[in-house]
C-alpha positions as a Python dict, from the first residue, in 0.01 Angstrom:
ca = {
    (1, 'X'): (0, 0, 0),
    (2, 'X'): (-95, 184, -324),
    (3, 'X'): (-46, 602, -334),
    (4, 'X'): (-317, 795, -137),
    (5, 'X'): (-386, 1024, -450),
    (6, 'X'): (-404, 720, -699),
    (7, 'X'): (-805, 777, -686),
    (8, 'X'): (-742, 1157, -783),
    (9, 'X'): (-512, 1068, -1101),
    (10, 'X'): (-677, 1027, -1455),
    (11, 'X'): (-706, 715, -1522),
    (12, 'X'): (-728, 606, -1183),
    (13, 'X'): (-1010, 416, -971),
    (14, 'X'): (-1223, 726, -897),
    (15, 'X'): (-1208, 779, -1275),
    (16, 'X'): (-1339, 613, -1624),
    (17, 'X'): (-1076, 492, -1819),
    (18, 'X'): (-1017, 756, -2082),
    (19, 'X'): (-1188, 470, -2362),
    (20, 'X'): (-1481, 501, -2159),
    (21, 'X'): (-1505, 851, -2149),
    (22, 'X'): (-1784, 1059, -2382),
    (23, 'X'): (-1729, 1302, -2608),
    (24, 'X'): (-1927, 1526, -2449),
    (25, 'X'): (-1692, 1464, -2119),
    (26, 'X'): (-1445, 1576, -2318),
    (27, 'X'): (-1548, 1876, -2475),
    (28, 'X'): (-1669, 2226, -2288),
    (29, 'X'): (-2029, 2275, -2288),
    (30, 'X'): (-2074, 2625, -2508),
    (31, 'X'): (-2367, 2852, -2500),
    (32, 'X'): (-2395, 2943, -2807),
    (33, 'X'): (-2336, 3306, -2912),
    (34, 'X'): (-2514, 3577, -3114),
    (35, 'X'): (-2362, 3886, -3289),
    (36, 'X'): (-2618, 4173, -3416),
    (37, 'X'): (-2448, 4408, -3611),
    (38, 'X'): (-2587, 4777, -3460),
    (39, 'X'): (-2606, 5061, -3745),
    (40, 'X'): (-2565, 5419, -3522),
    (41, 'X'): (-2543, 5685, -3768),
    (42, 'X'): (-2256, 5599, -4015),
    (43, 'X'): (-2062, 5339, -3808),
    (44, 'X'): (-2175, 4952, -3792),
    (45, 'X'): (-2091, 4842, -3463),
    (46, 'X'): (-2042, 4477, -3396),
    (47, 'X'): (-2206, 4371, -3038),
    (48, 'X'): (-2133, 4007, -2906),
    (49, 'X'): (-2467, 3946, -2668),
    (50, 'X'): (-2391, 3562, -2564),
    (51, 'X'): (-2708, 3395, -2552),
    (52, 'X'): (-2940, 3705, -2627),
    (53, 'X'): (-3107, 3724, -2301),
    (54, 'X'): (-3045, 4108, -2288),
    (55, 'X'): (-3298, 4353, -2390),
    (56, 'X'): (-3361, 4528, -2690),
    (57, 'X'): (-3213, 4861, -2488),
    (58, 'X'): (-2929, 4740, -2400),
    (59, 'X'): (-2800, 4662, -2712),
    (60, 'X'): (-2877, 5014, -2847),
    (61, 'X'): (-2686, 5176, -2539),
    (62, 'X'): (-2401, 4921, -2606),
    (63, 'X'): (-2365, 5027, -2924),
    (64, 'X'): (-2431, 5428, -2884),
    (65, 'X'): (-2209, 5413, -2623),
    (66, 'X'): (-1905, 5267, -2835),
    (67, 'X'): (-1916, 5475, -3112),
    (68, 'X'): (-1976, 5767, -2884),
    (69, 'X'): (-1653, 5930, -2804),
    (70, 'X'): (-1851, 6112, -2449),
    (71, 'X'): (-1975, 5710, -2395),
    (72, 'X'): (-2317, 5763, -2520),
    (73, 'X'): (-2369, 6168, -2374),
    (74, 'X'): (-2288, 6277, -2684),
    (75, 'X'): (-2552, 6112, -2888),
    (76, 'X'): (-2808, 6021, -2607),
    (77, 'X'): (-3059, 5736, -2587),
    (78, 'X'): (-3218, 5558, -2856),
    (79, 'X'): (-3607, 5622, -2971),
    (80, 'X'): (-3616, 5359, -3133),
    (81, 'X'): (-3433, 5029, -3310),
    (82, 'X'): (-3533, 4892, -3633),
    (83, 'X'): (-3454, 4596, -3879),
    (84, 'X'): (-3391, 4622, -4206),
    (85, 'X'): (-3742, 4643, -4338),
    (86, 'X'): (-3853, 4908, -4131),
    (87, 'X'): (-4019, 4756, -3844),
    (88, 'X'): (-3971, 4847, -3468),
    (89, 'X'): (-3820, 4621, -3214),
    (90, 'X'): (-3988, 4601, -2894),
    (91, 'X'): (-3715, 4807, -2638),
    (92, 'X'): (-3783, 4602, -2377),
    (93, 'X'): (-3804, 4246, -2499),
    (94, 'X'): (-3479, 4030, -2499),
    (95, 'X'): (-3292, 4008, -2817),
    (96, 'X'): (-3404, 3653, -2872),
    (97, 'X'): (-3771, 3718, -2788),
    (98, 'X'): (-3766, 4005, -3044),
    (99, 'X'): (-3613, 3741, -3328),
    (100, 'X'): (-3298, 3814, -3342),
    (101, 'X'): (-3074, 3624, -3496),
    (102, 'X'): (-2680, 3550, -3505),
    (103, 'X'): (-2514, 3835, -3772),
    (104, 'X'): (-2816, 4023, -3835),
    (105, 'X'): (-2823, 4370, -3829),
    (106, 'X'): (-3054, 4624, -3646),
    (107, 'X'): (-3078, 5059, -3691),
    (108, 'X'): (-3085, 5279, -3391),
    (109, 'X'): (-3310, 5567, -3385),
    (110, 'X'): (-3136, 5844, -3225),
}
């Protein structure tokens, strides 16, 4: 009589053998990640957002409220948050619904 937790062990019955395995077994799933570089005033604050699925607004409060010594009383809310060309970004729209895209940078309108 074999050991009860043979089935638990790599390797073992309740298991591929390892040459069997993907390489997608073997490697984390990763959601992929997008960083938008947030101009506030003089600074250029770096914001990780994951996949993007926060708003516009958040990522302006994010980055008001790390470069705000008071955590964002100091400067208040943003009017507004622009790209590089000028145009507005919708406040309320997710970062990936506005076009977003990793490393890009954005101006808040204080």
């Amino acid at each position: 009589r074999g050991c009860c937790c043979a089935a638990r062990m790599p390797g073992g019955p309740a298991s591929p053998p390892l040459s069997a395995r993907t390489a997608e077994q073997e490697q984390p799933l990763r959601t992929p990640t997008l960083m938008v570089f947030v101009h506030v005033r003089q600074k250029v604050i770096p914001v990780s957002t994951g996949a993007g699925s926060q708003s516009v607004e958040w990522l302006a409060h994010v980055a008001i409220a790390r470069c705000d010594m008071e955590q964002g009383r100091a400067l208040g809310t943003a009017k507004a948050v622009k790209l590089e060309d000028g145009r507005k970004l919708d406040l309320d729209k997710s970062l990936v619904d506005a076009g977003l895209t990793d490393n890009q940078h954005v101006w808040v309108v204080l």
